[in-house]
DSSP file (Angstrom, degrees, kcal/mol; ACC not computed):
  #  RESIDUE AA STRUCTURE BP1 BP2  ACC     N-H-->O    O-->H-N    N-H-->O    O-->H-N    TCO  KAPPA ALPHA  PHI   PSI    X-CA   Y-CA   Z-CA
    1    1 A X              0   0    0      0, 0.0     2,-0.3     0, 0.0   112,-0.1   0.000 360.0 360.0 360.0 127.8   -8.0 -176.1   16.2
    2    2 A X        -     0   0    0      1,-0.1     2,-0.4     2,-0.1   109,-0.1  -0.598 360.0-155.3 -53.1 118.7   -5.5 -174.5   18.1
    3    3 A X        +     0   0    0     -2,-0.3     2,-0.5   107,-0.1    -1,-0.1  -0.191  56.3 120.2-118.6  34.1   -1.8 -176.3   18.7
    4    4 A X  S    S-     0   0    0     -2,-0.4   107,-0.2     1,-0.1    -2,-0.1  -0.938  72.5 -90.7-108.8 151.3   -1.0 -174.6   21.6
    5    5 A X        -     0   0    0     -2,-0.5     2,-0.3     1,-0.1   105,-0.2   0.313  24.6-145.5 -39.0 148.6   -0.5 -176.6   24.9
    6    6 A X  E     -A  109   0A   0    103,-3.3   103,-1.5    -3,-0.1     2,-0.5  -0.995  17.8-165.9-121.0 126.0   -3.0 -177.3   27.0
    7    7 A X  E     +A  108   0A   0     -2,-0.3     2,-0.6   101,-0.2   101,-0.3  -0.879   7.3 177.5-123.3 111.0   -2.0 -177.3   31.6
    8    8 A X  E     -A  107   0A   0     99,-2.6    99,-1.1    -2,-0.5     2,-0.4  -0.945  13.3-171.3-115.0 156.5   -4.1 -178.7   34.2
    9    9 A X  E     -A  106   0A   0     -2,-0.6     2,-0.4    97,-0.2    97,-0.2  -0.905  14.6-174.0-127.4 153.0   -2.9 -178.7   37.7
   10   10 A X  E     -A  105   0A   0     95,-0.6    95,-1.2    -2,-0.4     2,-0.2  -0.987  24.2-141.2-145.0 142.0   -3.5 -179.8   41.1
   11   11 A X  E     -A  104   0A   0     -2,-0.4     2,-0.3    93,-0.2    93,-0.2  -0.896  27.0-171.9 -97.0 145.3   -2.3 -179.6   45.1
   12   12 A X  E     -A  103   0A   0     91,-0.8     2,-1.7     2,-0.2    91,-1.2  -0.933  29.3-123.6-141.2 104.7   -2.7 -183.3   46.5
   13   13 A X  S    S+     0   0    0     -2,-0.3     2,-0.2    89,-0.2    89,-0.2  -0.347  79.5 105.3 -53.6  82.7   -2.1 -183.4   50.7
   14   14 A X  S    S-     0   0    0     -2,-1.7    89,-0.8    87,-0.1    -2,-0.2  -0.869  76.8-104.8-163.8 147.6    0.6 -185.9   50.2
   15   15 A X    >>  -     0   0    0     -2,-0.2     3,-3.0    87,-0.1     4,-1.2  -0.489  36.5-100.4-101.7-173.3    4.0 -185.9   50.2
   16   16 A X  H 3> S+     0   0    0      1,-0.3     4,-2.9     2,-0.2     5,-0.3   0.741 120.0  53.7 -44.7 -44.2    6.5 -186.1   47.1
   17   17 A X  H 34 S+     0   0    0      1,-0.3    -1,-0.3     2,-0.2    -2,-0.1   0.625 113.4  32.2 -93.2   5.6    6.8 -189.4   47.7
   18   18 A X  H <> S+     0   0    0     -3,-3.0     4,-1.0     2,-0.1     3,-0.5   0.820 106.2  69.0 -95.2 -46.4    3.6 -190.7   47.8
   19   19 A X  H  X S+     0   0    0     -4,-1.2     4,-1.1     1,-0.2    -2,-0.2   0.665 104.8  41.4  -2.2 -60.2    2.4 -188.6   45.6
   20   20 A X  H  X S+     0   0    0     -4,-2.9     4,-1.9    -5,-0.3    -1,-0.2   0.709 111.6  51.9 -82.2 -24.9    4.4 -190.2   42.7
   21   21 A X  H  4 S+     0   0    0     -3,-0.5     7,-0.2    -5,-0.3    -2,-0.2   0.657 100.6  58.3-116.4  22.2    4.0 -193.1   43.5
   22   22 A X  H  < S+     0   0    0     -4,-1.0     3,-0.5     2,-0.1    -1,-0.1   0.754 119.4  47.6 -11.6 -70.4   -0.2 -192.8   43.8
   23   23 A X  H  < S+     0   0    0     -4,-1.1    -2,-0.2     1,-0.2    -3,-0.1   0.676 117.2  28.6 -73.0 -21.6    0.5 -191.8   40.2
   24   24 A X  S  < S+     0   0    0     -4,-1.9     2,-0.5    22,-0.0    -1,-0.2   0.097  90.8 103.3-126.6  31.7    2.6 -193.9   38.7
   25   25 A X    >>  -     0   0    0     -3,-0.5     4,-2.6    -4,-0.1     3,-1.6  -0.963  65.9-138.7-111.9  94.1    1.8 -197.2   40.5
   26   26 A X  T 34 S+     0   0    0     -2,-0.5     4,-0.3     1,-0.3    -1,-0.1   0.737 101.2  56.7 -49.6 -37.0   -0.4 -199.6   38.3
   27   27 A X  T >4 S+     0   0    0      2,-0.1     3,-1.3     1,-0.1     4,-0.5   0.976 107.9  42.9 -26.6 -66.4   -2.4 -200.4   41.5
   28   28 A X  G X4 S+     0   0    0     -3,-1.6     3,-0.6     1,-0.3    -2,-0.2   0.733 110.4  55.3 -90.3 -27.7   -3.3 -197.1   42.4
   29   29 A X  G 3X S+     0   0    0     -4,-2.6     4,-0.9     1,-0.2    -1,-0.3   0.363  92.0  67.8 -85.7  18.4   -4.3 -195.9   38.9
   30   30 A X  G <4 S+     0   0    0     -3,-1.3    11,-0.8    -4,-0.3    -1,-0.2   0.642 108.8  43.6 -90.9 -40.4   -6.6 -198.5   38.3
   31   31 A X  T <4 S+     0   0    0     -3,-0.6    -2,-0.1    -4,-0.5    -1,-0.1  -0.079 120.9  31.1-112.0  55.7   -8.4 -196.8   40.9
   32   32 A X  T  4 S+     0   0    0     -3,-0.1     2,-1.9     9,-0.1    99,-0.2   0.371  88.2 107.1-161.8 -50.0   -8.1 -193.1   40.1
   33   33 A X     <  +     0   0    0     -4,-0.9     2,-0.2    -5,-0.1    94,-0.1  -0.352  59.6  75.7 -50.8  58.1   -7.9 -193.2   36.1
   34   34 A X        -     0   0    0     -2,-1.9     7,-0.1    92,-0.1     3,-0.0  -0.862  68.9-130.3-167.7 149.6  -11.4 -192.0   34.8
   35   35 A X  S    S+     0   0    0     -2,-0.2     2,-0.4     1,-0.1     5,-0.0   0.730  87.0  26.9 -62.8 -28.1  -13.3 -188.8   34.4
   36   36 A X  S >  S-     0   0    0      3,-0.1     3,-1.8     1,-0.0    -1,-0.1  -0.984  79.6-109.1-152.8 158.0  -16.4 -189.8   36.0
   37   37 A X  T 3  S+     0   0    0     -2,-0.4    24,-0.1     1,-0.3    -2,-0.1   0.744 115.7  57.8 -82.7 -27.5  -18.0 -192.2   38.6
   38   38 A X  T 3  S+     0   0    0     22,-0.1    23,-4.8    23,-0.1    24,-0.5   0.889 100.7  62.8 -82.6 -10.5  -19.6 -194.3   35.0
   39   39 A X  E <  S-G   60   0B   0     -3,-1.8     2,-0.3    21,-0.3    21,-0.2  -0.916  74.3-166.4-119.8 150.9  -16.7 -194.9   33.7
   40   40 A X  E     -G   59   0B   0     19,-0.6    19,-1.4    -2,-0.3     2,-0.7  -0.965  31.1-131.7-137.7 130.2  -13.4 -197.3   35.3
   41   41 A X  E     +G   58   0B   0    -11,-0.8    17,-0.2    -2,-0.3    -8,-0.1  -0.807  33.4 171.4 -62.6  85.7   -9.8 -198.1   34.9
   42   42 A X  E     +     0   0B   0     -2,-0.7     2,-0.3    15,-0.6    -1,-0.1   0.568  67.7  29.9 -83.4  -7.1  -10.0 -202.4   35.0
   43   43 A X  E     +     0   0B   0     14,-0.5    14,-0.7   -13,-0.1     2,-0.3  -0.997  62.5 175.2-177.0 126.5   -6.5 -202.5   34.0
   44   44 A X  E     -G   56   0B   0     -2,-0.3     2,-0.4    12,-0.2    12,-0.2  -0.876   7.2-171.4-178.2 154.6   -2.8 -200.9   34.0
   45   45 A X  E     -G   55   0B   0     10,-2.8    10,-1.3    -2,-0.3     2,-0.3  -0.962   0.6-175.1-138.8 133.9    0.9 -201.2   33.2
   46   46 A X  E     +G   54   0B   0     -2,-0.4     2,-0.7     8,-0.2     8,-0.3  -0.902  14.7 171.2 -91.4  90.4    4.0 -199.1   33.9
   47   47 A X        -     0   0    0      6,-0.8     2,-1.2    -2,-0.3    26,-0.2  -0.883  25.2-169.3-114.8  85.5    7.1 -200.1   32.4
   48   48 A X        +     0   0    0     -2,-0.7     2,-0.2   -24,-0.1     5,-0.1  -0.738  46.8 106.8-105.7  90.1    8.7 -196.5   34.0
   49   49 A X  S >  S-     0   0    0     -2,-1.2     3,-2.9     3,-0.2     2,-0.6  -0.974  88.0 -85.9-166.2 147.7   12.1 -196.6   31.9
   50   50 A X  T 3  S+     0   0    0      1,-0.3    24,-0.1    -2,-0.2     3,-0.1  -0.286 125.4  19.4 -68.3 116.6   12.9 -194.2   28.8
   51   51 A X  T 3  S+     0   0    0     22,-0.7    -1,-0.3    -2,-0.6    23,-0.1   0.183 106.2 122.8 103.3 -18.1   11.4 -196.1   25.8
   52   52 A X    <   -     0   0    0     -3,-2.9    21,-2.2    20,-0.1    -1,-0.5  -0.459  55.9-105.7 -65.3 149.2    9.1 -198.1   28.2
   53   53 A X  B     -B   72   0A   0     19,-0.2    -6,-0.8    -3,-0.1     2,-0.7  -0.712  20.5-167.2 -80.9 112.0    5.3 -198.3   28.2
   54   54 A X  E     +G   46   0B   0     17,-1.4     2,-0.2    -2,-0.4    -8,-0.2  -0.843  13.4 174.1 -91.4 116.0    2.2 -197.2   29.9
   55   55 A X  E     -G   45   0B   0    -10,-1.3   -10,-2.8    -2,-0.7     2,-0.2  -0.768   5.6-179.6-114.4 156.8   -1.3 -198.6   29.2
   56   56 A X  E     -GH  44  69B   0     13,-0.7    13,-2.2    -2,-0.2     2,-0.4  -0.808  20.0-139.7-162.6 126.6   -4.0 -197.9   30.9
   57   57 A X  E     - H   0  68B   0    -14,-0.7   -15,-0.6    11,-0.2   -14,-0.5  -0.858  21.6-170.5 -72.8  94.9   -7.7 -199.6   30.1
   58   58 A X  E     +GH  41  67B   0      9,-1.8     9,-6.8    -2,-0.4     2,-0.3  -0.904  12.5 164.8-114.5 136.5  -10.1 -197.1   30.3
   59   59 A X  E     -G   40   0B   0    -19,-1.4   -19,-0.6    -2,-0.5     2,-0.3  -0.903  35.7-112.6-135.1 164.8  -13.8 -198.2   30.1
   60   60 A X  E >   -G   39   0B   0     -2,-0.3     3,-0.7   -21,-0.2   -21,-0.3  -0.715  32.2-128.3 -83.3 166.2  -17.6 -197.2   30.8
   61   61 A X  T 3  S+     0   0    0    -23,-4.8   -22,-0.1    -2,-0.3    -1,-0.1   0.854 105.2  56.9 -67.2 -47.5  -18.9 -198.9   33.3
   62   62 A X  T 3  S-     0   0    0    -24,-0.5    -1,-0.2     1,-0.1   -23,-0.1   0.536 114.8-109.8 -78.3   3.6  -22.1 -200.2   31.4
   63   63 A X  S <  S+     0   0    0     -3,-0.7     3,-0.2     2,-0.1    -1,-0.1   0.289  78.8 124.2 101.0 -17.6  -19.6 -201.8   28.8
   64   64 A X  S    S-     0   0    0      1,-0.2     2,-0.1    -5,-0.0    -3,-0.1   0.259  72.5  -0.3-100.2  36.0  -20.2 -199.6   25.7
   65   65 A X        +     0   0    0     -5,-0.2     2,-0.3     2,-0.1    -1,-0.2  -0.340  62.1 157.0 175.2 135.8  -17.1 -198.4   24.9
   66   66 A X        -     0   0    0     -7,-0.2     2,-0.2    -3,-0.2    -7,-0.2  -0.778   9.7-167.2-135.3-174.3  -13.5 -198.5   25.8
   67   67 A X  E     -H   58   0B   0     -9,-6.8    -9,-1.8    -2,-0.3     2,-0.3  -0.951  34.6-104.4-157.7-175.3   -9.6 -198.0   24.8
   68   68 A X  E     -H   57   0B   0     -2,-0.2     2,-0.6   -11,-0.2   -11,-0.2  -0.990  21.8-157.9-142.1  93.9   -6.3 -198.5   25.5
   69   69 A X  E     +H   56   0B   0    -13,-2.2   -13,-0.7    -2,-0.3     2,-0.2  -0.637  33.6 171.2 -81.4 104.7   -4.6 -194.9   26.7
   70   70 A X        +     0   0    0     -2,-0.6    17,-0.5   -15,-0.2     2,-0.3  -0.652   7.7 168.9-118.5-174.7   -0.9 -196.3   25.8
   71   71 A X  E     - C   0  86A   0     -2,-0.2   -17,-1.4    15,-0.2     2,-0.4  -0.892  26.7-136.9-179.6 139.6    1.9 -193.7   25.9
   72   72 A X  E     -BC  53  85A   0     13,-2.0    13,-2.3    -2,-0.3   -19,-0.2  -0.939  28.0-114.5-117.2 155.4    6.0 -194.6   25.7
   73   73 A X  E     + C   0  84A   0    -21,-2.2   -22,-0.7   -24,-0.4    11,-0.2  -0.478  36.7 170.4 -80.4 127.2    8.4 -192.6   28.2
   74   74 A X  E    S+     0   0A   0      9,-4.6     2,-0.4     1,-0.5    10,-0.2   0.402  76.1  23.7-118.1 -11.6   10.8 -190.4   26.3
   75   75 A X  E     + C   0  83A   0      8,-1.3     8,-2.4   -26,-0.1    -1,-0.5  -0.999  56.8 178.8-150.6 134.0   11.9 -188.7   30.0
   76   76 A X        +     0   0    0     -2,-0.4     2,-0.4     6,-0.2     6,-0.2  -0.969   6.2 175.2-132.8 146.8   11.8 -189.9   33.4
   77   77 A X    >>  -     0   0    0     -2,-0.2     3,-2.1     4,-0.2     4,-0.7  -0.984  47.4-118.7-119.1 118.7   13.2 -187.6   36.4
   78   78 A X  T 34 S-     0   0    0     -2,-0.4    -2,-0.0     1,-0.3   -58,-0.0  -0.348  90.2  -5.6 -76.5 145.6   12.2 -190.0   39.4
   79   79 A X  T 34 S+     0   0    0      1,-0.1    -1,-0.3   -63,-0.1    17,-0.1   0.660 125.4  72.7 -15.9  62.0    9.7 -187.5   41.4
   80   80 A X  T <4 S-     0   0    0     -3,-2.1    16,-0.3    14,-0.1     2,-0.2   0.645 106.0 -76.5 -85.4 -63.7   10.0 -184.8   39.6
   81   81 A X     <  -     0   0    0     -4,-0.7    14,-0.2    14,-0.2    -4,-0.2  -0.399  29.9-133.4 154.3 156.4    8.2 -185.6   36.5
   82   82 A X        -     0   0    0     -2,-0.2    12,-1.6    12,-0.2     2,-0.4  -0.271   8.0-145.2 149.6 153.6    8.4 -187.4   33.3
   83   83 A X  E     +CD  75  93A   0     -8,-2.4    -9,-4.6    10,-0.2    -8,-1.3  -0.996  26.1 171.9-150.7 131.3    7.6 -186.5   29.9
   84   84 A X  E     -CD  73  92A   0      8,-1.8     8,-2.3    -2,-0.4     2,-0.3  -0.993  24.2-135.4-148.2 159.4    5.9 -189.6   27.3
   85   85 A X  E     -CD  72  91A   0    -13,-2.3   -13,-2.0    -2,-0.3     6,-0.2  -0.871  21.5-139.1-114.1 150.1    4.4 -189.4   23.7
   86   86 A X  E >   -C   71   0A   0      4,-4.5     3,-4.4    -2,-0.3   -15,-0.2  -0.431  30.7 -83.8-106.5-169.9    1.3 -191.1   23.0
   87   87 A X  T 3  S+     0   0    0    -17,-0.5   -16,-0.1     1,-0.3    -1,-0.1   0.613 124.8  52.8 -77.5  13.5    0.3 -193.1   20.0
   88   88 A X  T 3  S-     0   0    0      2,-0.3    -1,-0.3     0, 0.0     3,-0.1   0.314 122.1-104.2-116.9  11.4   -0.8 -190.6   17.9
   89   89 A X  S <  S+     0   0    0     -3,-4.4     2,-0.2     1,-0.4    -2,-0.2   0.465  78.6 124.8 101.7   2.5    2.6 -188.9   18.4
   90   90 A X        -     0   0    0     20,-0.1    -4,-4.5     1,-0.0    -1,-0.4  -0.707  51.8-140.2 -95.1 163.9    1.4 -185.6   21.1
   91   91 A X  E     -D   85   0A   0     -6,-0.2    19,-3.0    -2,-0.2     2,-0.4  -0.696  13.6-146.2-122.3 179.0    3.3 -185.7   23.9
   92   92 A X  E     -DE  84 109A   0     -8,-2.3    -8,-1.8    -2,-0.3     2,-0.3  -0.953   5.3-165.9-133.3 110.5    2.6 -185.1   27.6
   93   93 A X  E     -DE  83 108A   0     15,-1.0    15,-0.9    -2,-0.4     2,-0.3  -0.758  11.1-171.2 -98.8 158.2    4.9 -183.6   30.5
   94   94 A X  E     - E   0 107A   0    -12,-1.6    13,-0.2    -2,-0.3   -12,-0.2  -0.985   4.9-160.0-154.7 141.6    3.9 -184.0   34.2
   95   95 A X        -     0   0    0     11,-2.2     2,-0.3    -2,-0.3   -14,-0.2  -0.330  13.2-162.7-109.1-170.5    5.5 -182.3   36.9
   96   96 A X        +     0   0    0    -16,-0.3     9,-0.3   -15,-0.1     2,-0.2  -0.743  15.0 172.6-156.9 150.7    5.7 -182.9   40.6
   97   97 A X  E     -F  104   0A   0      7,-2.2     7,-3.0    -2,-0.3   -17,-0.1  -0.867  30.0-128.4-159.9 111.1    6.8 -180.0   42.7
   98   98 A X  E     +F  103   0A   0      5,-0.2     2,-0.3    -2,-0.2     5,-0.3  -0.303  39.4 167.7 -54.8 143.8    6.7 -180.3   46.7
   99   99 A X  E >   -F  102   0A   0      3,-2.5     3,-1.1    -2,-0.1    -1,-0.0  -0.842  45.6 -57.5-143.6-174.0    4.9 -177.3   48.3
  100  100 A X  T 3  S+     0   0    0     -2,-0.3     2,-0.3     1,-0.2    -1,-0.0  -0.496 128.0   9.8 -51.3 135.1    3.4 -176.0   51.7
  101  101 A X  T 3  S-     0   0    0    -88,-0.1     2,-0.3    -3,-0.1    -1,-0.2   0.034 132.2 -29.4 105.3 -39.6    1.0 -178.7   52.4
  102  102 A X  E <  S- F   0  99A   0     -3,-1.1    -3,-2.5    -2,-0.3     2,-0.3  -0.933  85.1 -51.0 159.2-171.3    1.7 -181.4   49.8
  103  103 A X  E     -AF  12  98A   0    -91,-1.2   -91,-0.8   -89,-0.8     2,-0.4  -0.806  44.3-141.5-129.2 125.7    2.9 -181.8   46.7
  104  104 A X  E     -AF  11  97A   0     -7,-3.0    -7,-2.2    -2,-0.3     2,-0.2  -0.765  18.8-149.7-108.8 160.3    1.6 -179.7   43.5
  105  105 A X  E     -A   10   0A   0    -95,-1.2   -95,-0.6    -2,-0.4     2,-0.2  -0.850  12.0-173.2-133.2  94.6    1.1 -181.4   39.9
  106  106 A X  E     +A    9   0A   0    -97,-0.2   -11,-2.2    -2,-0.2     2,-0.4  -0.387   5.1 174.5 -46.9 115.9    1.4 -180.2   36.6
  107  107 A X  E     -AE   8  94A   0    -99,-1.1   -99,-2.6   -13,-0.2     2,-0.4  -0.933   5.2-173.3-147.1 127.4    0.7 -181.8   33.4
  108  108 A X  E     -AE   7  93A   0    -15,-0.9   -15,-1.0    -2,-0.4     2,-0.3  -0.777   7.4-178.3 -99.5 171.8    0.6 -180.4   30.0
  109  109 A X  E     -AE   6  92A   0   -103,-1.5  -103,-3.3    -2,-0.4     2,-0.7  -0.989  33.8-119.2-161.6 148.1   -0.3 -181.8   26.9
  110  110 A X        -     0   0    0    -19,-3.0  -105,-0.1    -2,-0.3   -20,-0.1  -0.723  42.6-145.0 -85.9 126.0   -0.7 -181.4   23.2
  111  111 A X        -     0   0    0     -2,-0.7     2,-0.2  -107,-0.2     6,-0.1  -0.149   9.1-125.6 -87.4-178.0   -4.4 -181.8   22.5
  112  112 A X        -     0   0    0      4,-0.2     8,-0.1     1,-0.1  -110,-0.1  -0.559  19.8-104.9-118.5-159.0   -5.7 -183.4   19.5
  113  113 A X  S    S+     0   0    0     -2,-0.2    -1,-0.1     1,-0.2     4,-0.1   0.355  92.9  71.2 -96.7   1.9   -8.2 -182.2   16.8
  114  114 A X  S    S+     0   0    0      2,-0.1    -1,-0.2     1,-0.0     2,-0.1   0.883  98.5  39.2 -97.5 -48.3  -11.7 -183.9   17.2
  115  115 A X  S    S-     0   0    0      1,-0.1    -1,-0.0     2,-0.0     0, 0.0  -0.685  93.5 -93.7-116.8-179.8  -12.9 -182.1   20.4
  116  116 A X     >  -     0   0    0      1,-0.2     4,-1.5    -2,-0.1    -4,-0.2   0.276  36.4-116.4 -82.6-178.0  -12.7 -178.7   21.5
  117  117 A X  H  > S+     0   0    0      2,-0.2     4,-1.0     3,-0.1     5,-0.3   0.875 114.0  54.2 -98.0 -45.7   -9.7 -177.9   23.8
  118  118 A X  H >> S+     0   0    0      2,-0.2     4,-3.3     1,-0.2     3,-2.1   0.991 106.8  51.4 -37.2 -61.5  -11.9 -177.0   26.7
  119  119 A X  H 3> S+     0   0    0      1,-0.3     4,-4.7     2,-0.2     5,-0.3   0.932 114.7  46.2 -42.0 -41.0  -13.6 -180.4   26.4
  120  120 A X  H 3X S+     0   0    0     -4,-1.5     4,-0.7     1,-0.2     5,-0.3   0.732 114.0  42.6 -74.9  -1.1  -10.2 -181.7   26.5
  121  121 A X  H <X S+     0   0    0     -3,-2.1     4,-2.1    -4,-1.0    -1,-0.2   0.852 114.1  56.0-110.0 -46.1   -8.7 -179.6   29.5
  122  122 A X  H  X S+     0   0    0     -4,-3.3     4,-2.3    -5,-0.3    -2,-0.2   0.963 111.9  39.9 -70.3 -52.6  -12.1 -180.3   31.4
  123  123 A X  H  X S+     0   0    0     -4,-4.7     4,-1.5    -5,-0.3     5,-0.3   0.960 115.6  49.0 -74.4 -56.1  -11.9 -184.2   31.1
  124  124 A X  H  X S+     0   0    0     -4,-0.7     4,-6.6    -5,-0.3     5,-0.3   0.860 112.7  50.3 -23.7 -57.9   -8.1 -184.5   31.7
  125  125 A X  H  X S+     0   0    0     -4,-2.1     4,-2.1    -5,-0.3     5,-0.4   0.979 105.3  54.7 -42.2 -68.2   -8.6 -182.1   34.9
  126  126 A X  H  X S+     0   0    0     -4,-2.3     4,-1.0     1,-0.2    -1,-0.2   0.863 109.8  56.2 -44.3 -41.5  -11.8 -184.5   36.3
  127  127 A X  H >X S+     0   0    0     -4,-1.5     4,-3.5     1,-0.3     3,-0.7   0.973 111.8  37.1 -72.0 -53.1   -8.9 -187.3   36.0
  128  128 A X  H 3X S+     0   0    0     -4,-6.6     4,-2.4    -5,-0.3    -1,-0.3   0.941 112.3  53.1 -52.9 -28.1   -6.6 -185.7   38.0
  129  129 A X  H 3< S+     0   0    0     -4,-2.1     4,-0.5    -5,-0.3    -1,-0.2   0.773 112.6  50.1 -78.3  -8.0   -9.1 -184.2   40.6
  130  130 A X  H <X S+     0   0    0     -4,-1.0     4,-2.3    -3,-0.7    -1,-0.2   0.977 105.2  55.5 -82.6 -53.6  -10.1 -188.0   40.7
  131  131 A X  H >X S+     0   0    0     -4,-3.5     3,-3.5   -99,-0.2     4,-1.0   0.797 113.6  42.8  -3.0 -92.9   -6.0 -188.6   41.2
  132  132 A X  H >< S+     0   0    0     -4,-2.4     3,-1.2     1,-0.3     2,-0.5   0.619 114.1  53.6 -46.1-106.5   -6.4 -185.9   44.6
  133  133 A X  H 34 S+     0   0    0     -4,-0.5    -1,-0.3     1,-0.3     4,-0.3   0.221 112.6  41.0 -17.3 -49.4   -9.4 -187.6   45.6
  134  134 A X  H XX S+     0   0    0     -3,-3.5     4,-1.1    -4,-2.3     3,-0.6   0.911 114.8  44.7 -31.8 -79.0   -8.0 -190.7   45.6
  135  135 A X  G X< S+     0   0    0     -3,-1.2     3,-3.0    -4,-1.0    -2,-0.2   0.994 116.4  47.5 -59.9 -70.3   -4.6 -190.2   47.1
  136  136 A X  G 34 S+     0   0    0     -4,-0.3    -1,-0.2     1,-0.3    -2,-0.2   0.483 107.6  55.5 -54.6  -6.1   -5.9 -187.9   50.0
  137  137 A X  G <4        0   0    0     -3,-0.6    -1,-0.3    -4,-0.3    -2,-0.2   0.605 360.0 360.0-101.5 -28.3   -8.7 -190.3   50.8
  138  138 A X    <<        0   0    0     -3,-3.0    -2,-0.2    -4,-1.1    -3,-0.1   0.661 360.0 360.0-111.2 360.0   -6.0 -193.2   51.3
């Protein structure tokens, strides 16, 4: 398996300061947080402070299987972007960068070793584009 970073990105017609807070607003990621329309977010926490926590409840829909995507803040730049390690110790940067139009978003990550790093780059991506769907719809 390969250790090198993995980046998905997106433009979201909003600006910086909605943007961020779309994203990092336990409301709004309840309803944006899953790769697909079968699966749902029921649940989420921000504690957006260096050494504070994020959970996030990720479920299928039909009930047969979920987790708890938890993560502590090791960097916060307030909308810029933020940097947290999750619980298996890769970490995750996410960017926010105003542009023509709206506001573009960045995220790397280290991925981890059971599936392939496309699979991982593909679901992460569907979460975000679900993000932009979200946010541009409201």
């Amino acid at each position: 398996m390969s250790t090198a970073k993995i980046t998905i990105q997106t433009t979201v017609r909003a600006d910086l300061p909605k943007a961020w807070d779309y994203y990092t607003s336990p409301e709004h990621v309840t309803k944006w947080n899953f790769a697909s329309e079968d699966w749902h977010c029921p649940s989420a926490q921000n504690d957006m402070r260096v050494g504070g926590k994020f959970v996030a409840r990720m479920e299928a829909k039909d009930g047969s299987f979920g987790f708890d995507f938890e993560a502590v803040y090791q960097e916060i730049r307030d909308q810029v972007g933020f940097t947290y390690a999750m619980t298996d110790g890769r970490t995750v940067e996410t960017n926010f960068e105003p542009v023509e139009g709206g506001t573009m978003i960045t995220t790397t990550f280290d991925p981890e070793e059971e599936n392939s790093v496309e699979f991982q780059k593909q679901g992460w991506q569907a979460i975000l584009d679900s993000y932009k769907r979200y946010t541009e719809a409201h």
